[in-house]
C-alpha positions in Angstrom: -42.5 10.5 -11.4 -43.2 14.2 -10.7 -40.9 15.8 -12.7 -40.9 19.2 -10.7 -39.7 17.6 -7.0 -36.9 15.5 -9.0 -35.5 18.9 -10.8 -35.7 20.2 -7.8 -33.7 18.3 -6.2 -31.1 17.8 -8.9 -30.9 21.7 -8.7 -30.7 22.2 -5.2 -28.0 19.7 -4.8 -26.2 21.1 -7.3 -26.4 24.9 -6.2 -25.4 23.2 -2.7 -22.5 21.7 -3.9 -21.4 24.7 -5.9 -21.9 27.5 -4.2 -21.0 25.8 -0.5 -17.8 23.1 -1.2 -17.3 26.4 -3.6 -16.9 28.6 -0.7 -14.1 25.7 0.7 -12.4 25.5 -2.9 -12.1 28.9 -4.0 -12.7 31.4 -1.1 -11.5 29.0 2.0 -8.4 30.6 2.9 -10.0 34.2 2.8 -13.2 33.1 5.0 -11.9 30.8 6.9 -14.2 28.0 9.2 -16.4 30.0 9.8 -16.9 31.7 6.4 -17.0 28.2 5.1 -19.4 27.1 7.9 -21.5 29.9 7.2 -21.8 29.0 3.6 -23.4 25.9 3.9 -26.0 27.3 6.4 -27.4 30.0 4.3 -27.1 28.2 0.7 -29.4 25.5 2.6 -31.7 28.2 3.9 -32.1 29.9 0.5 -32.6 26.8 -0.8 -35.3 25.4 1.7 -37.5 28.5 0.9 -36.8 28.3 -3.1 -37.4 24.9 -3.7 -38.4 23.7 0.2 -42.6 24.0 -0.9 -42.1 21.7 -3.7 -39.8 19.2 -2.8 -39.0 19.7 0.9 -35.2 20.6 -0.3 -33.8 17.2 0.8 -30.6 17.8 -1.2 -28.9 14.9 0.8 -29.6 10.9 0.6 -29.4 11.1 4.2 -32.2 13.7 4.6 -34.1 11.5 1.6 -33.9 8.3 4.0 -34.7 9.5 7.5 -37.9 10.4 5.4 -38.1 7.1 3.9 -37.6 5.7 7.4 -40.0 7.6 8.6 -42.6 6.7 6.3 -42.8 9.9 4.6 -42.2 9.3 1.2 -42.3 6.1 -0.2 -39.5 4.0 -1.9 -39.9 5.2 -5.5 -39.9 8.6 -4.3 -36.5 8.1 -2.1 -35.3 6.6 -5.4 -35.7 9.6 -8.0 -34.4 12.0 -5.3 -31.0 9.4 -4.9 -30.7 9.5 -8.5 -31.4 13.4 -8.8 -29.2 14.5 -5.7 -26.3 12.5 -6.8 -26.6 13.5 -10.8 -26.8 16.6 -9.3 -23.7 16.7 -7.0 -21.5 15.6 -9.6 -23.1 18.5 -12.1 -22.1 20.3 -9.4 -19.1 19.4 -8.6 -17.9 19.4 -12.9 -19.1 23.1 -13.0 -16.8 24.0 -9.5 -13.9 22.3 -11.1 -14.5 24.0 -14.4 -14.5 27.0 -12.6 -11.5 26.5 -10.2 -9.1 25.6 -13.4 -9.2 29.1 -14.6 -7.9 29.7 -11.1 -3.9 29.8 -11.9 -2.1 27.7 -9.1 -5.6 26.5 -7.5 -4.7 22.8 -6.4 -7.8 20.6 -7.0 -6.3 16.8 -6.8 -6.7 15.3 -3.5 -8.2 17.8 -2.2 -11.1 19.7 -3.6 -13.0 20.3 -0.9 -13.5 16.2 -0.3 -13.6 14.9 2.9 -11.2 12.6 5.0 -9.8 11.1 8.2 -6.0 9.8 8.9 -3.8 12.4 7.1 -6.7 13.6 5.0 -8.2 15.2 8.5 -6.8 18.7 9.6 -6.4 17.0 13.1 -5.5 13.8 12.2 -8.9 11.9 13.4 -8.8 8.2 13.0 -11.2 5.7 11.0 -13.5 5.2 14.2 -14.0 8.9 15.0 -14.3 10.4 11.9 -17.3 7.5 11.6 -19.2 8.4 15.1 -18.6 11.9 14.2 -20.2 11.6 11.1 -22.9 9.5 12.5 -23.6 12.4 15.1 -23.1 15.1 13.1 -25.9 13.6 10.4 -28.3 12.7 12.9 -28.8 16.2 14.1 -29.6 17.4 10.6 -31.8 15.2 9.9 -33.8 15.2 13.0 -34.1 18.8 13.2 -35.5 18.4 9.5 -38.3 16.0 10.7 -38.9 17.6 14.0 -39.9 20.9 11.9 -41.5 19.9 8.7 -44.9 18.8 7.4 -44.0 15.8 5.5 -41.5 17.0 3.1 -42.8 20.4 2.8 -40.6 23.4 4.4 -42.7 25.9 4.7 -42.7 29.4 6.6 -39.7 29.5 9.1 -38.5 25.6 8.7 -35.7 26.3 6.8 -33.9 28.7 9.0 -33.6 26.1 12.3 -32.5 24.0 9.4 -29.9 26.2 8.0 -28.5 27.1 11.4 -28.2 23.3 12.6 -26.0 22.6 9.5 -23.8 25.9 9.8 -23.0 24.5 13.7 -22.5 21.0 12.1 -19.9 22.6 9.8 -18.2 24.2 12.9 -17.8 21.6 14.8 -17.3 19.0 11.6 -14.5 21.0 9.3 -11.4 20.5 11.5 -12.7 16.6 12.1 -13.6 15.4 8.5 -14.2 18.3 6.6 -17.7 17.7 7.1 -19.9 15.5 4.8 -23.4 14.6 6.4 -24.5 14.2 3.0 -23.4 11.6 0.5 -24.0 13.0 -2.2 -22.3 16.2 -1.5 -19.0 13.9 -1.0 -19.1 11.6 -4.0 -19.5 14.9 -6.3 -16.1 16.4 -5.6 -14.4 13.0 -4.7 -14.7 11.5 -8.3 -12.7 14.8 -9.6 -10.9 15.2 -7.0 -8.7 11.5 -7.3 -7.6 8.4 -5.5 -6.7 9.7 -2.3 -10.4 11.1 -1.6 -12.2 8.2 -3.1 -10.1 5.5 -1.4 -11.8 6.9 1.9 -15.5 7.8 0.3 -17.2 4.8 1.2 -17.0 6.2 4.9 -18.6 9.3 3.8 -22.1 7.6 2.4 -22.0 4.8 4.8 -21.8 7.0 8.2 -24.5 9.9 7.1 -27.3 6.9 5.9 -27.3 5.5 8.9 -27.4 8.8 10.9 -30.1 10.2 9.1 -31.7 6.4 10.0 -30.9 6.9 13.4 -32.6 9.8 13.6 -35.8 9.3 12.3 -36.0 6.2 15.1 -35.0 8.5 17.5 -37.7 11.0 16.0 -40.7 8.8 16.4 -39.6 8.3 20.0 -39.3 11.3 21.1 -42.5 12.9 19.0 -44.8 9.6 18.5 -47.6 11.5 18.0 -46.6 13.8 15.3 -45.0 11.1 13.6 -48.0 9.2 13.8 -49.8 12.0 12.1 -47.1 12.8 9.7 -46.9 9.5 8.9 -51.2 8.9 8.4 -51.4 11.9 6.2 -48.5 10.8 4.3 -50.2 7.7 3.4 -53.3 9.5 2.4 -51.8 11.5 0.2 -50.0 8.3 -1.3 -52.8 6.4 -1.7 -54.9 9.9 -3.3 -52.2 9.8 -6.0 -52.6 6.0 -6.5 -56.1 6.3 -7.0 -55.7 9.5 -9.4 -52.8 7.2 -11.5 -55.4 4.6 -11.4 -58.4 6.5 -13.0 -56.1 8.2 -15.4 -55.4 5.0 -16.8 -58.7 3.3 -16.8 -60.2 6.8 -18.5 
């Protein structure tokens, strides 16, 4: 395990959930949609450029397994960052609600930022739109991801098509479900925020997974041949790191 991508992406996910279902929590009805959109997009791009190089600032299962899909990373790896982005979002989430209870008259249960459909949607979407939307919504994130970066690194300008395709997501995604994309980013504020958010949350990590799946099958359609190299120099480096482990432990 590399102990510096899996911090990293405990941290980002963390400072993501924070700072961005923050925005929602505490400062939503001053910045509205668009202040709330807005959030997510540039916490994301600060993020891609502070911890993008070491990880590739997946900060979302979704991201994690259109990668995996993709045959960027392999399983193990898609594994620690799971475990890392979903410690993290609830970290995350504990240190919002810490901070939001010091907030006299702030209501956090049932709402808190979660996400929802039926009566827990600001326009009422049902069960089978709030899933395609969240299918849709998820596979343009993630397929703007891989159609920018070098295997999981975000380097130079990657992280600002990036933070702009998830600020649009949030515009279009806020009135509809609130916008998750990103289970982890749901469970987090769902387990404090009670029953009625976590009696819907299953939709929340089951329609992002398979949009981010979507979209790396999608991706190696429409760019075969740089997923083709992606993919080769992926396995390179994979099987450089096996041989390394192997030496280390025959030395």
């Amino acid at each position: 395990m590399d102990k510096r991508t899996v911090t990293c992406e405990f941290l980002g996910t963390l400072l993501l959930v924070f700072f961005a279902v923050g925005a929602a929590v505490l400062s939503g009805e001053y910045i509205g949609t668009l202040g709330i959109a807005l959030a997510f997009g540039f916490v994301l791009l600060a993020l891609a450029y502070a911890i993008g190089p070491i990880s590739g600032c997946h900060v979302n299962p979704a991201v994690t397994l259109g990668m995996l899909v993709a045959r960027r990373i392999t399983v193990r790896t898609a594994v620690e960052y799971w475990i890392a982005q979903f410690v993290g979002a609830i970290a995350g989430a504990a240190l919002l609600l810490l901070v939001a209870k010091q907030v006299p008259g702030l209501k956090t249960h049932g709402a808190f930022g979660t996400n929802g459909y039926g009566y827990r949607s600001a326009v009422g979407i049902n069960i089978a739109g709030a899933f395609i939307a969240e299918v849709i919504l998820t596979f343009l994130l993630v397929f703007v991801v891989l159609a920018v970066t070098h295997k999981i690194a975000v380097v130079g300008f990657d992280g600002l098509p990036i933070g702009l395709a998830l600020a649009v997501i949030h515009l279009v995604g806020i009135p509809l479900t609130g916008t998750s994309v990103n289970p982890a980013r749901s469970l987090g504020p769902a387990l404090f925020a009670g029953s009625p958010a976590l009696s819907q949350l299953w939709l929340f990590i089951v329609a992002p997974l398979i949009g981010g799946a979507l979209a790396a099958l999608v991706h190696q359609v429409t760019h075969p041949a740089l997923a083709a190299v992606k993919a080769a120099r992926a396995a390179a480096v994979d099987a450089a790191l096996a041989e390394e482990a192997t030496e280390d432990g025959t030395a």
